[in-house]
N, C-alpha and C positions, 0 to 999 in steps of 0.2 A: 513313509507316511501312509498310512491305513483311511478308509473310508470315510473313519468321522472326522478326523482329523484335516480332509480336502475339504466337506461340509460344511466344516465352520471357517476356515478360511473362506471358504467361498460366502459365506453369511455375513462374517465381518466386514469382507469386501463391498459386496453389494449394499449394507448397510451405510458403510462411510461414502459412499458413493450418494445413493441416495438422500441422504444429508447434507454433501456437500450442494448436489445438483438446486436441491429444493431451497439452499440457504441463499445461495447465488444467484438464484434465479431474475429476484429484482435487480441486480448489478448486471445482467448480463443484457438488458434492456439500454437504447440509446435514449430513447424517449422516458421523462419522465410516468411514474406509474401512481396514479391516485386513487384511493380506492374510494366506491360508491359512497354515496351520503346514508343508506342505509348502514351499509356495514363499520363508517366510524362511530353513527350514535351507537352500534351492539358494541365498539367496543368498550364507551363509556361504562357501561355495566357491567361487562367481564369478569374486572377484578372484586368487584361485591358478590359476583355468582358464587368466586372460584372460592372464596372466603364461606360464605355462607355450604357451600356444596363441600366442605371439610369440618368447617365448628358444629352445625346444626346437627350431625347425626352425631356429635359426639357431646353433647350437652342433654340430649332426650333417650341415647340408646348406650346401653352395659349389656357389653357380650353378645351384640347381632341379637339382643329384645329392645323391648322398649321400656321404657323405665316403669316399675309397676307398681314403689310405691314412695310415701315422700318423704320416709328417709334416708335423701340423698342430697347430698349436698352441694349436689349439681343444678337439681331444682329450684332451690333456696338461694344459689348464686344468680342464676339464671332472672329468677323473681325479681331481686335487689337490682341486679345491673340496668336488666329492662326499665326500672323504676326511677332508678337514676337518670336516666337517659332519658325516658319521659318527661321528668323534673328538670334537667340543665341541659340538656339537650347537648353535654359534651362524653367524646368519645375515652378519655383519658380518666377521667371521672367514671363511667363505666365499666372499664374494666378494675381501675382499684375497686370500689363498690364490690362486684362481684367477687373479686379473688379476698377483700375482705371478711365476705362473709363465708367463702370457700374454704382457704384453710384450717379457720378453726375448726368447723364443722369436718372438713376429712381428718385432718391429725388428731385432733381429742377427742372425736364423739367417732370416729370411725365410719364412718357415712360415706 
């Protein structure tokens, strides 16, 4: 076994390692563990972050710019959904809305 080859052994190791440690960590407590009343309301919002912090750059930006003009039919979906959602206030409804007016717009007009 060669250099790199101890390396990553040694990487792997201390990886599963530390994963393990950090997973178990609340099990390895006798007492229960509750976490602050700050940090349960962050994590009511979490999952709208993680959502928004993955869709949002990818409905306003093509290719690391920003979208520069409006024929894109990501704009156009974008417009309709929001609109919907303004109007019924449901989330299922919003995205048919948008992907309705999305794929025409990308398959036949190429947008």
């Amino acid at each position: 076994m060669n250099q790199t080859d101890l390396w990553t052994v040694a990487t792997i190791i201390g990886m599963v390692l530390i994963t393990v440690i950090t997973r178990c960590f609340f099990l390895l407590s006798s007492k229960p563990w509750h976490l602050p009343a700050w940090a349960q309301r962050g994590l009511h919002y979490a999952p709208i972050a993680a959502l928004a912090a993955v869709i949002v750059p990818e409905m306003v930006m093509s290719q690391g710019h920003l979208i520069g003009t409006w024929k894109d039919a990501r704009v156009w979906a974008v417009l309709a959904g929001a609109s919907w959602f303004y109007w019924q206030r449901g989330v299922l409804g919003t995205i048919v809305c948008g992907m309705a007016l999305y794929l025409p717009l990308h398959l036949w007009l190429g947008w």
